[in-house]
C-alpha positions as CSV (number, residue, x, y, z in Angstrom):
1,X,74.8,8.6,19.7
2,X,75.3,7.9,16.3
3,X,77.3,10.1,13.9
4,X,78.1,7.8,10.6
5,X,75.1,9.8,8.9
6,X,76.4,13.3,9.8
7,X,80.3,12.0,8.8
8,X,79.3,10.5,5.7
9,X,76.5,13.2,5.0
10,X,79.1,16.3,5.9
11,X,82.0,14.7,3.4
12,X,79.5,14.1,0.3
13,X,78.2,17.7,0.8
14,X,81.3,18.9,1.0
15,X,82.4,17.1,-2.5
16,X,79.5,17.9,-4.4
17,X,78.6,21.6,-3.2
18,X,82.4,22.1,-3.0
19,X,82.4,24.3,0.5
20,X,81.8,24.1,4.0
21,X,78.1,25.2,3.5
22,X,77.8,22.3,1.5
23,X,79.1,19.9,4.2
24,X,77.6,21.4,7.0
25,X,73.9,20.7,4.8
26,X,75.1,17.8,4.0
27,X,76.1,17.0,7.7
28,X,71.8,18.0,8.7
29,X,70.9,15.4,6.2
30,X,73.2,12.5,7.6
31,X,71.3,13.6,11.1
32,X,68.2,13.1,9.7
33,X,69.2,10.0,8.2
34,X,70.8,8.4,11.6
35,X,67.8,9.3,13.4
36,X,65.3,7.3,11.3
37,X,68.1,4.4,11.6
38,X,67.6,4.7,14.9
39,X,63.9,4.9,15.6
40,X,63.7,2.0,13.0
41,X,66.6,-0.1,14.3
42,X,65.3,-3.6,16.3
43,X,67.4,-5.1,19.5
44,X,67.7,-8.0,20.9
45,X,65.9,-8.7,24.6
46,X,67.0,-11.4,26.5
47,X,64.2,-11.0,28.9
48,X,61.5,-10.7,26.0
49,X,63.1,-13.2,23.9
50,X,63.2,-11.6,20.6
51,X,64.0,-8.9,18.6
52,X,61.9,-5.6,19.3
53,X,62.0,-1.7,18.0
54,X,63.0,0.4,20.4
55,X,60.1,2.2,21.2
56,X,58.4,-1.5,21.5
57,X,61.1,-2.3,24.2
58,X,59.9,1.0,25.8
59,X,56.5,-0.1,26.5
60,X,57.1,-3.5,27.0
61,X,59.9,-2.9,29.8
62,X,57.5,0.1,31.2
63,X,54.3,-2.9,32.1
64,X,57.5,-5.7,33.1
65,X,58.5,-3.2,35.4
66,X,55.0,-1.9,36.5
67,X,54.4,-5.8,37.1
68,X,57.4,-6.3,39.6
69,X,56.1,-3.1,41.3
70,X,53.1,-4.6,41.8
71,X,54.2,-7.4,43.3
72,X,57.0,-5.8,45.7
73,X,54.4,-5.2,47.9
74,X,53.8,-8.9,48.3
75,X,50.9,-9.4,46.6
76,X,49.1,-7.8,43.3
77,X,45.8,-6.5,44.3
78,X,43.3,-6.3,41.8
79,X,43.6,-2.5,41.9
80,X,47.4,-2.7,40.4
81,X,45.9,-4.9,37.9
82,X,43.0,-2.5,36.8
83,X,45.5,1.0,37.3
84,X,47.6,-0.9,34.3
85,X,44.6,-1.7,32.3
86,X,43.6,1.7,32.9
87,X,47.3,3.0,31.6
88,X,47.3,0.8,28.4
89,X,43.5,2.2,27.5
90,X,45.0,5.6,28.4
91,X,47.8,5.1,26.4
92,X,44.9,4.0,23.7
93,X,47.1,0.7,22.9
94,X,46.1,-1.3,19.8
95,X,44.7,-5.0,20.8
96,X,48.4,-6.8,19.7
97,X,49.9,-4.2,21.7
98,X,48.0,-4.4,25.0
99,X,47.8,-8.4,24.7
100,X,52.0,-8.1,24.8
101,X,51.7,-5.2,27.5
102,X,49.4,-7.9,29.6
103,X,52.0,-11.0,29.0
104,X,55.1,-8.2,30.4
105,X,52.6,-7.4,33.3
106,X,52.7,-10.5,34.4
107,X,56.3,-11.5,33.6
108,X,57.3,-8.8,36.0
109,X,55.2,-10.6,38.6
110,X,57.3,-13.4,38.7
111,X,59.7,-14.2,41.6
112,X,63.0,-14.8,39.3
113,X,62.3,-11.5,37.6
114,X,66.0,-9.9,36.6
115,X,65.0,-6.4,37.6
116,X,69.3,-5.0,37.2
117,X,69.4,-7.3,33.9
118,X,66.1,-5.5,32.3
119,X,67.1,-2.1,33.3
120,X,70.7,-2.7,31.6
121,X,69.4,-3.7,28.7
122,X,66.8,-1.2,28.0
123,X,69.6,1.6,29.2
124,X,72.1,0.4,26.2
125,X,69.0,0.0,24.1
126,X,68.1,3.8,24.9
127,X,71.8,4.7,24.0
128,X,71.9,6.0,27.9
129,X,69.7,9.1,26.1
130,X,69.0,10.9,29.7
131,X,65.6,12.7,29.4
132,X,64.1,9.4,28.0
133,X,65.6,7.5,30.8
134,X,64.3,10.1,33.2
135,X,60.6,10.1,31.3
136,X,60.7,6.4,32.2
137,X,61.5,6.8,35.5
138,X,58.7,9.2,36.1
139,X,56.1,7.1,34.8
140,X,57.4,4.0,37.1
141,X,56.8,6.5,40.1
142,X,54.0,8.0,39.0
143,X,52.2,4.3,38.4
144,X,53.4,3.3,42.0
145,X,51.9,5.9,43.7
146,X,48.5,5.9,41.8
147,X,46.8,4.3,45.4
148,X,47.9,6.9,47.3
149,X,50.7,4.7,49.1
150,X,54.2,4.1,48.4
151,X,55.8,1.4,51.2
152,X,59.4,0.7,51.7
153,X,59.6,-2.5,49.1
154,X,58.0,-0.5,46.5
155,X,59.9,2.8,47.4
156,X,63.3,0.3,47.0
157,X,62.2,-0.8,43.8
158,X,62.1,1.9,42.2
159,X,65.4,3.5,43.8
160,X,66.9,0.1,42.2
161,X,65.7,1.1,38.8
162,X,67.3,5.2,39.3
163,X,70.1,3.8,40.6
164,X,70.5,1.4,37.6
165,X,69.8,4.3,35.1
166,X,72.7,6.0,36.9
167,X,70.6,8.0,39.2
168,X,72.0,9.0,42.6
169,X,69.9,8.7,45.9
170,X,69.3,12.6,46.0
171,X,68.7,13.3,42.5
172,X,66.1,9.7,43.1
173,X,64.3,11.3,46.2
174,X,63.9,15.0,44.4
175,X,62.5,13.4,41.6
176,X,60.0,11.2,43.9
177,X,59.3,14.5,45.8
178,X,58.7,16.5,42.9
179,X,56.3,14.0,41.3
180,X,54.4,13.4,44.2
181,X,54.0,17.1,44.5
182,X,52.4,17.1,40.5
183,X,49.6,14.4,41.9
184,X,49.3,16.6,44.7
185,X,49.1,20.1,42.5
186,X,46.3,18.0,40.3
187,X,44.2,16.3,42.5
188,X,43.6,20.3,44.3
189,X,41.9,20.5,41.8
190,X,43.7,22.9,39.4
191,X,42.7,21.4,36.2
192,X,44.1,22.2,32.9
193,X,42.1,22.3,29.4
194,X,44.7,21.4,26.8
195,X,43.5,23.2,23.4
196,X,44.1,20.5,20.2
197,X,45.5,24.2,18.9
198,X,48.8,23.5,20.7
199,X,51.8,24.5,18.6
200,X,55.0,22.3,18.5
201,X,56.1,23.8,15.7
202,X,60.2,24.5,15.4
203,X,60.9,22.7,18.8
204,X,59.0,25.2,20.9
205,X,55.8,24.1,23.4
206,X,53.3,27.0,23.1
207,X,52.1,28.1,26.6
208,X,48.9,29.7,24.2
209,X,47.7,26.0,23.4
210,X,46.2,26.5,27.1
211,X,42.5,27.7,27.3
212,X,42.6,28.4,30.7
213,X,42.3,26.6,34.3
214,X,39.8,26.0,36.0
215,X,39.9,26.3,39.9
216,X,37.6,23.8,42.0
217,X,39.7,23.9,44.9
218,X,42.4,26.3,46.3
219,X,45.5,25.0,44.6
220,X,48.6,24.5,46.8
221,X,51.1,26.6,46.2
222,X,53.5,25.0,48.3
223,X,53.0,22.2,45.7
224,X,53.4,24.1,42.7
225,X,56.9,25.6,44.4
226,X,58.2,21.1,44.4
227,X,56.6,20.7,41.1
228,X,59.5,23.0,39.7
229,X,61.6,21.7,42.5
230,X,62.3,25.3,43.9
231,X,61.6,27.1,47.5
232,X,59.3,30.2,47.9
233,X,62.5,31.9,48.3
234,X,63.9,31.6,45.3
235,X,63.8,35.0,42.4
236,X,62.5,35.1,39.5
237,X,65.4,33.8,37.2
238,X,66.3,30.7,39.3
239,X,62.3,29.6,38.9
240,X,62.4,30.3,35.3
241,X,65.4,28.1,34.6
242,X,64.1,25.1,36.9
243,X,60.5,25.7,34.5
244,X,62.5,26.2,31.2
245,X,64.8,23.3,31.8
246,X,62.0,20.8,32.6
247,X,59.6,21.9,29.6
248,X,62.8,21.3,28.0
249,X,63.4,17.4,29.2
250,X,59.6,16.9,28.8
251,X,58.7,18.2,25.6
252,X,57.2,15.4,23.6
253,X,58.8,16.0,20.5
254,X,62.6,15.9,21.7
255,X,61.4,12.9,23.5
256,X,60.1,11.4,20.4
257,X,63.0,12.2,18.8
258,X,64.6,9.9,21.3
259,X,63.0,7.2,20.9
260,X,59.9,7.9,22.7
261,X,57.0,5.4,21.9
262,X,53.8,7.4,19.9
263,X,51.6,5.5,22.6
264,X,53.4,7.5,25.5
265,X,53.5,10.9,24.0
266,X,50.1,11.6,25.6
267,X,52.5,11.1,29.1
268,X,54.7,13.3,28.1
269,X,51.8,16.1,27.6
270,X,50.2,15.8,30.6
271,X,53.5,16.5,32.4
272,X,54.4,19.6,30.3
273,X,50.7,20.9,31.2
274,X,51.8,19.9,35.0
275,X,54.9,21.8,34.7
276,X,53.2,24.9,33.0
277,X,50.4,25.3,35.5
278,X,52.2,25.2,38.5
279,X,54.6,27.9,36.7
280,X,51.9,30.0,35.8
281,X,50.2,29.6,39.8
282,X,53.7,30.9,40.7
283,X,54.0,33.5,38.7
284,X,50.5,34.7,39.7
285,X,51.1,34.5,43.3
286,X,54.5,36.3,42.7
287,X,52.9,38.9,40.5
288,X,55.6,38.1,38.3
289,X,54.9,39.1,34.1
């Protein structure tokens, strides 16, 4: 994390406005400052071979990685080629953008691929921020099991990539079971419709940017319980703070704030809306207010 801004900023506050108030305003200002030096600072990838922003890395590493997946299971079907065409038009990629995302796709195919090298390098690049290396994670996951199938080479995969990111083998398997719950929980059929009203305003995501759902198919509860990563037997509170504290490490804006590419924030919504509907199909079931 970087703190020169909020040093420098809290001293010349502190001088000018002659009191703490005046550091601790000058302080927000140096924050402000060493995040847009962050967000605008380039690194150097040895795997790319040039210089790249941070949020560039991001989606570049994301379609290298997606590439090796691909090809873990021996060979890349035309299906794992169309699923990440279909991610870089959902992603709405401009035509430079995709045309790099297509040249990482197929770097990550090939046999030499540094998988523990590229993982390391976009870990320091991402200052080891947790919640965006956890975001990343989940899209690997949630890419690999787009075909309904997740085999042993592609299952070790991506435990290589947790365990690079400082991931144990629990924390790895509750995350897989908990996203493969959320494809679960959507494909039932519970269906969100996102209003464009949605308010991020002042760091909070507003549960009344949601129209409604709308129920084709029974929803699984038992789905909605590993969404959240809790049991039916758990009270009230303990299921609030498992929903609080992922809204919390998937809120799009404290991820952008990270570093979070503009191209991925759609990502980040649709697993907020994943995360408040199987709350809210909880709390129904429960009767809880």
């Amino acid at each position: 994390m970087q703190y020169i801004g909020k040093i420098i900023g809290f001293f010349l506050g502190y001088q000018i406005f002659h009191g703490l108030f005046g550091g601790i305003f000058g302080a927000f200002l140096g924050h402000l400052a060493d995040k847009k030096l962050y967000e605008l600072g380039s690194v150097r990838s040895s795997i790319f071979g040039k210089n790249l922003t941070r949020q560039t890395l991001f989606t570049l590493t994301t379609f290298a990685v997606l590439g090796h997946l691909a090809k873990a299971k021996g060979r890349v079907t035309e299906e794992d080629i169309q699923n990440a065409q279909n991610l870089m038009a959902h992603l709405n990629l401009d035509a430079k953008t995709q045309q790099e995302a297509q040249k990482a796709f197929t770097l990550g195919k090939e046999a030499d691929f540094p998988l523990r090298n590229v993982i390391r390098e976009f870990r320091e690049a991402c200052a080891r921020r947790q919640d965006l290396l956890r975001f990343f994670i989940q899209v690997q996951i949630t890419a690999a099991i787009q075909d309904g199938e997740l085999d042993a080479q592609e299952q070790q995969v991506l435990f290589t990539i947790a365990e690079a990111m400082g991931m144990s083998r629990m924390q790895f398997e509750q995350m897989l079971g908990m996203i493969m719950a959320a494809q679960q929980f959507s494909r039932g059929g519970f269906h969100q419709q996102y209003s464009q009203q949605s308010d991020y305003s002042q760091g909070s995501y507003s549960q009344g940017g949601y129209s409604g759902y709308q129920q084709s198919h029974q929803p699984s509860i038992d789905a909605a319980y590993k969404v959240l990563g809790v049991t039916a037997n758990d009270d009230q509170n303990t299921v609030k703070r498992a929903y609080r504290k992922l809204m919390n490490e998937n809120h799009p804006d404290k991820l952008a704030a990270k570093g979070l590419p503009d191209e991925m924030m759609e990502l980040a919504k649709e697993k907020t809306q994943q995360i408040q509907a199987a709350y809210d199909l909880i709390c129904k079931q429960k009767g809880w207010k």
